[in-house]
RODO-2510 file (C-alpha; in nm, 4 decimals, decimal comma):
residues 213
     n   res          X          Y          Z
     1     x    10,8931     8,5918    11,6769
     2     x    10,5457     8,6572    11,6087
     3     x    10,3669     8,9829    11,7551
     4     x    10,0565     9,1966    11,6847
     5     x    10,1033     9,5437    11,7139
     6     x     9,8356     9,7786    11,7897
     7     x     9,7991    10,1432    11,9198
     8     x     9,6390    10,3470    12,1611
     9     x     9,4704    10,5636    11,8960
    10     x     9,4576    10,6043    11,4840
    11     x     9,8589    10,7699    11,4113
    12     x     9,9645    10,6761    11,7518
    13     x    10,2394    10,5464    11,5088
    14     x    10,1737    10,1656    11,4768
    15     x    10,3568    10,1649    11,1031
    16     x    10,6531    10,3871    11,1619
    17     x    10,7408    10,1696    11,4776
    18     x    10,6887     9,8125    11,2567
    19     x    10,9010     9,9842    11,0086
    20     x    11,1577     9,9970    11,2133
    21     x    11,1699     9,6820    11,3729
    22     x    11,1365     9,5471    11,0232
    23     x    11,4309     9,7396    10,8825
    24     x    11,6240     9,6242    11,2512
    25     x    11,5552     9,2834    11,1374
    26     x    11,6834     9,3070    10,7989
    27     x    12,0061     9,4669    10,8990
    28     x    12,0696     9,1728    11,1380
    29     x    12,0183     8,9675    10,8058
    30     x    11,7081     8,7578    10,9322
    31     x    11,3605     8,7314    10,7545
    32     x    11,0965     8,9287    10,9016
    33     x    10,7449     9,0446    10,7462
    34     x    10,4660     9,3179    10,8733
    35     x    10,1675     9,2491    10,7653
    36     x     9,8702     9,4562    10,7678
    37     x     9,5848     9,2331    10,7748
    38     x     9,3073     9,5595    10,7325
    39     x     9,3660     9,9016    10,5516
    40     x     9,1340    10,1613    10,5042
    41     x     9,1645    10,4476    10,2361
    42     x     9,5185    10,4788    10,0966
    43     x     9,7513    10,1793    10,0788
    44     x    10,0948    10,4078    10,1711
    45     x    10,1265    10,2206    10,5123
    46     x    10,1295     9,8330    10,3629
    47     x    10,3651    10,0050    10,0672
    48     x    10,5893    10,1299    10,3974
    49     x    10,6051     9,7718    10,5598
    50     x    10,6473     9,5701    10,2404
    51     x    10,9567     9,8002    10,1777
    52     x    11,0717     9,7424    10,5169
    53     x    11,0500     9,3754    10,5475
    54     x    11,2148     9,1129    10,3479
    55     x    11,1581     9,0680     9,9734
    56     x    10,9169     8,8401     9,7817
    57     x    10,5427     8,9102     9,8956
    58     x    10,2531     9,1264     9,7355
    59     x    10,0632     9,4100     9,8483
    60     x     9,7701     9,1531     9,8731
    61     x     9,9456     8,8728    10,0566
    62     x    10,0405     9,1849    10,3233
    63     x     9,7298     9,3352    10,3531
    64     x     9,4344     9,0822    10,2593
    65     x     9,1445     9,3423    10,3518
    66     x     9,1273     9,6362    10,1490
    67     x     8,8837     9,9088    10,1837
    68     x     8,9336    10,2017     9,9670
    69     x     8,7301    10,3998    10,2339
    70     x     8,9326    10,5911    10,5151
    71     x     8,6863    10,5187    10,7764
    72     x     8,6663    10,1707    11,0123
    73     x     8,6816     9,8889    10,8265
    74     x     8,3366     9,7906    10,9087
    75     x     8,1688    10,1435    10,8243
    76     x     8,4061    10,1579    10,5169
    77     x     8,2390     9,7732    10,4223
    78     x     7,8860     9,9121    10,4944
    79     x     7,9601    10,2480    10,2496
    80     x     8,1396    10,0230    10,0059
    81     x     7,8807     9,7267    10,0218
    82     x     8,1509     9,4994    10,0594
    83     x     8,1175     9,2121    10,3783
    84     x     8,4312     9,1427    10,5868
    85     x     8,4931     8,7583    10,6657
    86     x     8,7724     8,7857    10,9519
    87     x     8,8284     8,4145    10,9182
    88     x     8,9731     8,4743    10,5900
    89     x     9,1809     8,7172    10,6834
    90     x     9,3064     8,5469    10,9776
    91     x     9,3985     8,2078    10,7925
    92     x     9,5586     8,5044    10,4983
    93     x     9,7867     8,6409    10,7883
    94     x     9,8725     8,3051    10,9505
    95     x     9,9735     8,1868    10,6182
    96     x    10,2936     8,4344    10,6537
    97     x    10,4369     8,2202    10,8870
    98     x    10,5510     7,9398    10,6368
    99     x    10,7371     8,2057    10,4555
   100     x    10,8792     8,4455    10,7211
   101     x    11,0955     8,3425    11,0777
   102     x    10,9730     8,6562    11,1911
   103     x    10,5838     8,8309    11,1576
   104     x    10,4740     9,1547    11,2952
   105     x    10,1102     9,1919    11,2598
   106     x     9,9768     9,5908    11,2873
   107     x     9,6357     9,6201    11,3926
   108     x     9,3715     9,9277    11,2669
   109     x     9,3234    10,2648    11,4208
   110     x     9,2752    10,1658    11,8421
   111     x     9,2752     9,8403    12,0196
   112     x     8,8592     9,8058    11,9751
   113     x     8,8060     9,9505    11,6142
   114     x     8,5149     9,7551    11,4655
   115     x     8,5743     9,5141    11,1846
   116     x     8,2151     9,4289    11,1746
   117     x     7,8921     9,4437    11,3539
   118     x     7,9795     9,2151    11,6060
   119     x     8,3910     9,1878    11,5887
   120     x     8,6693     9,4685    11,6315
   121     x     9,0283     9,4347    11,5574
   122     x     9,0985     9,2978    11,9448
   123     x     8,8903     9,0008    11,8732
   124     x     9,1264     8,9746    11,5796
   125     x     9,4027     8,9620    11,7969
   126     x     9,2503     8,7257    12,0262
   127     x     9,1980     8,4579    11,7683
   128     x     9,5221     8,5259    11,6926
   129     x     9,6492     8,4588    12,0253
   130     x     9,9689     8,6040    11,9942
   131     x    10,1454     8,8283    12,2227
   132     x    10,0637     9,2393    12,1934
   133     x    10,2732     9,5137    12,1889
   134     x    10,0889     9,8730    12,2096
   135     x    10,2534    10,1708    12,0506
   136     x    10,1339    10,4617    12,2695
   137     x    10,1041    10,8379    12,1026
   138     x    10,3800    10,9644    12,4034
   139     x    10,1617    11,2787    12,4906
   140     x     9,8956    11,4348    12,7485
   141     x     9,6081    11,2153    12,7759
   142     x     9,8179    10,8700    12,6719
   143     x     9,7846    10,7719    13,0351
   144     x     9,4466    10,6676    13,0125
   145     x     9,4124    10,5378    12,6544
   146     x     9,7346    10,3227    12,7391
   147     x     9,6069    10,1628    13,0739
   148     x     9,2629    10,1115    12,9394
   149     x     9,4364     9,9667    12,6355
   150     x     9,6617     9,7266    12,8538
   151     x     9,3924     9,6200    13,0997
   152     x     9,1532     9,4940    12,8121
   153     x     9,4558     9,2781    12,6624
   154     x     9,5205     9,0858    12,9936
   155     x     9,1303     9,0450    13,0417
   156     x     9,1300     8,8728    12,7283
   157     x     9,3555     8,6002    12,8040
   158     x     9,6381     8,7934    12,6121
   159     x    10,0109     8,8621    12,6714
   160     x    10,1423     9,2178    12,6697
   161     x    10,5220     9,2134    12,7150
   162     x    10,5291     9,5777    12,7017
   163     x    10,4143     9,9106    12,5413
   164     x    10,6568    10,1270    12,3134
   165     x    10,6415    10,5321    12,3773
   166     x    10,6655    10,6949    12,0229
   167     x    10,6984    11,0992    11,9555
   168     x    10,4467    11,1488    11,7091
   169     x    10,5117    11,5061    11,7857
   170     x    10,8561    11,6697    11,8292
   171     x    10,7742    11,8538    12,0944
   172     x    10,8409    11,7186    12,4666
   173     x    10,5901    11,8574    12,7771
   174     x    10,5988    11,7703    13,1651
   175     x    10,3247    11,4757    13,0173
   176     x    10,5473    11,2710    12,7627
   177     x    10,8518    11,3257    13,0107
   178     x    10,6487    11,1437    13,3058
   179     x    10,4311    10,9054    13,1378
   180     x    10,7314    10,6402    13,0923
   181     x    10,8265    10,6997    13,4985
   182     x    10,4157    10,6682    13,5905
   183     x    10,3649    10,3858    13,3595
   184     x    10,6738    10,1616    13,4516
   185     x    10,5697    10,2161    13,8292
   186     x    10,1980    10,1342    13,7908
   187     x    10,3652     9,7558    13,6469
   188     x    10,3129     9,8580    13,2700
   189     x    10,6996     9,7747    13,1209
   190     x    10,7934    10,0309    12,8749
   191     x    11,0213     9,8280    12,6420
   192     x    11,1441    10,2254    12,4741
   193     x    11,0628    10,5013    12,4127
   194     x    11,1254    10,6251    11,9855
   195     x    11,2015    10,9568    11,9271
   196     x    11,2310    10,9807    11,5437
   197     x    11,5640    11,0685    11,4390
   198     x    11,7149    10,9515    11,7541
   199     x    11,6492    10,6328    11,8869
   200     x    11,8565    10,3126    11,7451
   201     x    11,6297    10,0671    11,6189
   202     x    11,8703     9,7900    11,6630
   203     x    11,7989     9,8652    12,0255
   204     x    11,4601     9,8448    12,0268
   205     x    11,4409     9,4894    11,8912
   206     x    11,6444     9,3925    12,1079
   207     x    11,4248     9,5050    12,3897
   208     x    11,1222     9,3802    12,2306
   209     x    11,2427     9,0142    12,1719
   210     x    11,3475     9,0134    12,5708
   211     x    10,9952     9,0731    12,6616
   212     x    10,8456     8,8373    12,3638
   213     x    10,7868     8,4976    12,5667
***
């Protein structure tokens, strides 16, 4: 299986939920990698998923685009004078897939964060060309970001088997109660819904690789 993995918003919880898909994989004793092809300011999430996935790859091979900046990567490239070339990291992430049955790709910040003047993280994807699953920030307002999100996937020739609700917040509200009910009935599948602490992970890959054509 190979998916990219982006979110409706920056911390709508892209890492935690590759995480655990990652560490679902490695209990079920198959290979599986996340890579994080762009990282801005500190490297903790690419030290998360390289601790998730299986063993033997660098902090480099998992996250080819570094920007010590925590800003988009293409403002962070402009304050750091250092030029992006997507292509490169594209070819650095597709590379993975010799060494790894499984990839999950996570995406930066949103669905349309710019990676440089003229190219943002969903062109990324698009070049790509595999299927996207959105991790949705589960709160007031997700609505929106999550159908707007969904919509621009399918105009772009994409597959989205699903979205995947995640509590970034403990606390539930008449919002993150419905928005799995509205979103399911407007044709959006909601493949789970991760409530940290409680949901089994095991569970959740399983749903995801039933939607993965």
């Amino acid at each position: 299986m190979q998916i990219f993995i982006t979110g409706t918003d920056t911390d709508a919880g892209k890492t935690y939920v590759t995480c655990r898909l990652l560490e679902a994989f490695k209990a079920s004793g198959r290979v599986a990698v996340g890579c994080k092809p762009f990282c801005c300011g500190s490297r903790e999430d690419v030290a998360n998923l390289r601790a998730a996935g299986a063993d033997g790859f660098s902090m480099d091979e998992l996250n080819p685009c570094w920007m010590k900046i925590p800003a988009s990567p293409y403002a962070s490239s402009l304050i750091e004078n250092q030029p992006i070339e997507p292509g490169a990291v594209l070819a650095a992430c597709v590379s993975l897939r010799s060494r790894s049955e499984h990839i999950l790709v996570e995406g930066v910040g949103g669905w349309e964060v710019p990676i440089t003047e003229k190219y943002t993280a969903a062109d990324f994807a698009e070049h790509l060309g595999w299927p996207v699953v959105v991790v949705v920030n589960n709160k007031l307002g997700a609505l929106n970001h999550t159908i707007l999100t969904v919509r621009n996937i399918n105009a772009r020739g994409l597959t989205c088997p699903g979205i995947i609700l995640n509590y970034a917040s403990a606390e539930r509200d008449a919002a993150s109660i419905s928005n799995s009910m509205i979103l399911d009935r407007m044709g959006i599948p909601v493949l789970g819904e991760l409530m940290h602490g409680e949901t089994d992970a095991a569970e959740l890959l399983r749903a995801v690789e039933a939607a993965v054509p």
